[in-house]
C-alpha positions in Angstrom: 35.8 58.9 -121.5 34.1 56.7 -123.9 35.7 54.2 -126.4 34.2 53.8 -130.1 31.2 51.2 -129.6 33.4 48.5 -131.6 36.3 48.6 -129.0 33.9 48.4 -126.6 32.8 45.3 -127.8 36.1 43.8 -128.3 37.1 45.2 -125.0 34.0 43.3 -123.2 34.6 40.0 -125.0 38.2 40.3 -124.6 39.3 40.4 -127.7 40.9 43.8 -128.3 44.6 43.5 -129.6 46.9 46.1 -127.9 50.3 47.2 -128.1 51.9 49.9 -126.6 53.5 53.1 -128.9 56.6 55.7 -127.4 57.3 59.2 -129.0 60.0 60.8 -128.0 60.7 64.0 -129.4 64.6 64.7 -129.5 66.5 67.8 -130.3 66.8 66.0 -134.1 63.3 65.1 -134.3 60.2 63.2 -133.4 60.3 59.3 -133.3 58.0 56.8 -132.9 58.4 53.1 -131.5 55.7 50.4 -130.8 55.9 46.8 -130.2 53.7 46.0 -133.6 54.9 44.1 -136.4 55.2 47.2 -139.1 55.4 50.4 -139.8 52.6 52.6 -138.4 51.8 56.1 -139.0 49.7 57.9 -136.3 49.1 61.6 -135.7 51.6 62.5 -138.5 54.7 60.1 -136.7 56.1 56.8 -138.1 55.9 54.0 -135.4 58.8 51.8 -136.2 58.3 48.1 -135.1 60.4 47.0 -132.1 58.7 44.5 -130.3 61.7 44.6 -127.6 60.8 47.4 -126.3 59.2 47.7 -123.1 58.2 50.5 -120.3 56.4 50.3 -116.9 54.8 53.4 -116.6 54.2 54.7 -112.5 50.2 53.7 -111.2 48.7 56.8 -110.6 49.4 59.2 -107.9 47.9 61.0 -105.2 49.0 64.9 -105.4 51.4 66.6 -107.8 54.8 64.1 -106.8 56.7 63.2 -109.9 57.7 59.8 -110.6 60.3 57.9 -112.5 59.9 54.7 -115.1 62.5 53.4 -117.0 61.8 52.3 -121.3 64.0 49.4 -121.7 65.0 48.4 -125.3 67.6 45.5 -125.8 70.0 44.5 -128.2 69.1 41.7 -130.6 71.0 41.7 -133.9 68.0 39.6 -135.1 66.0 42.7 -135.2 68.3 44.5 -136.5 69.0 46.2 -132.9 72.8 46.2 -132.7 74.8 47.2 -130.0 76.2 50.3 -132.0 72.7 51.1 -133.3 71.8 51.8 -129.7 75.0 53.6 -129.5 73.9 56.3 -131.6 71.4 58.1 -129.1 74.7 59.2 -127.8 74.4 62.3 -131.3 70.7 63.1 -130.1 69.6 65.4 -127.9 67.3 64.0 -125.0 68.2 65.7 -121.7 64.9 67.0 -120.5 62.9 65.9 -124.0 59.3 64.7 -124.2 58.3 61.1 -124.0 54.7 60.1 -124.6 53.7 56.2 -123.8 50.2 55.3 -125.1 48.1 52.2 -126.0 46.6 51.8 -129.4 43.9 49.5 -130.2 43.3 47.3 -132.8 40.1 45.1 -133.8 41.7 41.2 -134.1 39.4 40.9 -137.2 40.3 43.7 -139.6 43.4 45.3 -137.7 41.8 48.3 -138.1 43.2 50.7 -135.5 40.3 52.1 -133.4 41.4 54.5 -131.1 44.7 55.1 -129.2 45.1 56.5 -125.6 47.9 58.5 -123.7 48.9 56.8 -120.5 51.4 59.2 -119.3 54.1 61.4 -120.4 57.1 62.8 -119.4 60.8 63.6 -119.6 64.3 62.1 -120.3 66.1 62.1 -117.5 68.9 60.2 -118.1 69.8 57.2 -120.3 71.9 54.2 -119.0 73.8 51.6 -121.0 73.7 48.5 -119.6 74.8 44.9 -119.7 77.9 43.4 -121.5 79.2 42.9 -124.7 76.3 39.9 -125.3 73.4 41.4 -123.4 73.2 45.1 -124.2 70.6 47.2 -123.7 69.4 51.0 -123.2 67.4 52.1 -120.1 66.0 55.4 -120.3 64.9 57.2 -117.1 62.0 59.2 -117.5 60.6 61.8 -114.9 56.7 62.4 -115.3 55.5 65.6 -116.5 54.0 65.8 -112.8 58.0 67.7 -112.7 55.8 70.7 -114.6 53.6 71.5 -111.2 57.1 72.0 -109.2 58.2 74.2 -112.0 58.2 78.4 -111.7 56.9 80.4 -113.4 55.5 83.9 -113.9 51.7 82.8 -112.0 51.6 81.5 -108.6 48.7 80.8 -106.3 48.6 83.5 -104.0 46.6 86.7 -102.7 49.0 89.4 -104.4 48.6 87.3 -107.9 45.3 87.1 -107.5 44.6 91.1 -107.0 46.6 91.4 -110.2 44.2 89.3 -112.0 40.7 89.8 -110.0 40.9 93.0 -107.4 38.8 92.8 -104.6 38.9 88.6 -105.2 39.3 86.6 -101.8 39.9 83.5 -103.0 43.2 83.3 -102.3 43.5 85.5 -98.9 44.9 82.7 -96.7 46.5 81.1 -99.7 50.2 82.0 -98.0 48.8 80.8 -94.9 47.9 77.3 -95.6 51.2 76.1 -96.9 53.1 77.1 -93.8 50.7 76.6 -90.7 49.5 73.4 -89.7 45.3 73.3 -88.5 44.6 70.6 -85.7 41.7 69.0 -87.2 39.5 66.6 -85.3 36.5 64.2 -86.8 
């Protein structure tokens, strides 16, 4: 994929400003969160400033394996993060929601936001509250969509499915086979 021929630029001189954006899409809405400085509206969701927010998102991965990360946001009264404002996740609905984690970037000069990419995305597992009455904060585990390819459904890979959508198609003949023999293969 190509960037936009400013980024580009910045990205080659090292200059680029980045910051990292998280939408989570809950049973009572959609809600955005980025570690900017105000409010930013992309792709028709606010980004509220939290610049305590962090996530490690998994490296890729060979094959279809989920993965887990965890989005950390702390208390800090100075931000106007109390601990009972992170109490109140408790009245959403997140089991099994969507979380995206992307990158926007920004040119340093004009702040003009120049492009924004998806990193990875995924689900709510779980969410933990942590720490004591001082240090408080909420850890949300998130499972990567990778969870979808484990998932049934109606389709499957295999010779009978493939009659149904192609008679007479071979392409999947042995399909059956190869996920329960093992083939000695020597180089």
């Amino acid at each position: 994929m190509a960037f936009p021929t400013r980024l580009q630029e910045l990205l080659d001189e090292g200059r680029a400003v980045i910051r990292g954006m998280i939408r989570y899409q809950f049973g009572g809405g959609t809600y955005g969160l980025w570690n900017g400085n105000y409010e930013l509206t992309y792709d028709g969701v606010i980004y509220v400033p939290n610049q305590l927010i962090s996530a490690e998102p998994p490296e890729g991965a060979m094959g279809m394996e989920a993965a887990d990360f965890v989005i950390s946001m702390p208390a800090r009264s100075d931000f106007g993060i109390t601990p009972d404002k992170l109490a109140e996740i408790e009245s959403e609905d997140y089991k099994g929601r969507p979380v995206l984690v992307r990158e926007a970037y920004f040119d340093p000069d004009t702040r003009e936001l120049l492009h924004v990419e998806d990193l990875t995305d995924g689900y709510i597992d779980f969410i933990d509250h942590v720490g004591e009455d001082g240090e408080r904060r909420l850890d949300a585990q998130i499972v990567t969509s990778a969870l979808d390819d484990h998932r049934d459904g109606y389709r499957s890979a295999s010779n009978e499915d493939q009659q149904l959508v192609s008679a007479g198609d071979r392409g999947f003949e042995y399909a059956s086979k190869v996920k329960t023999e093992s083939f000695d293969i020597k180089f």
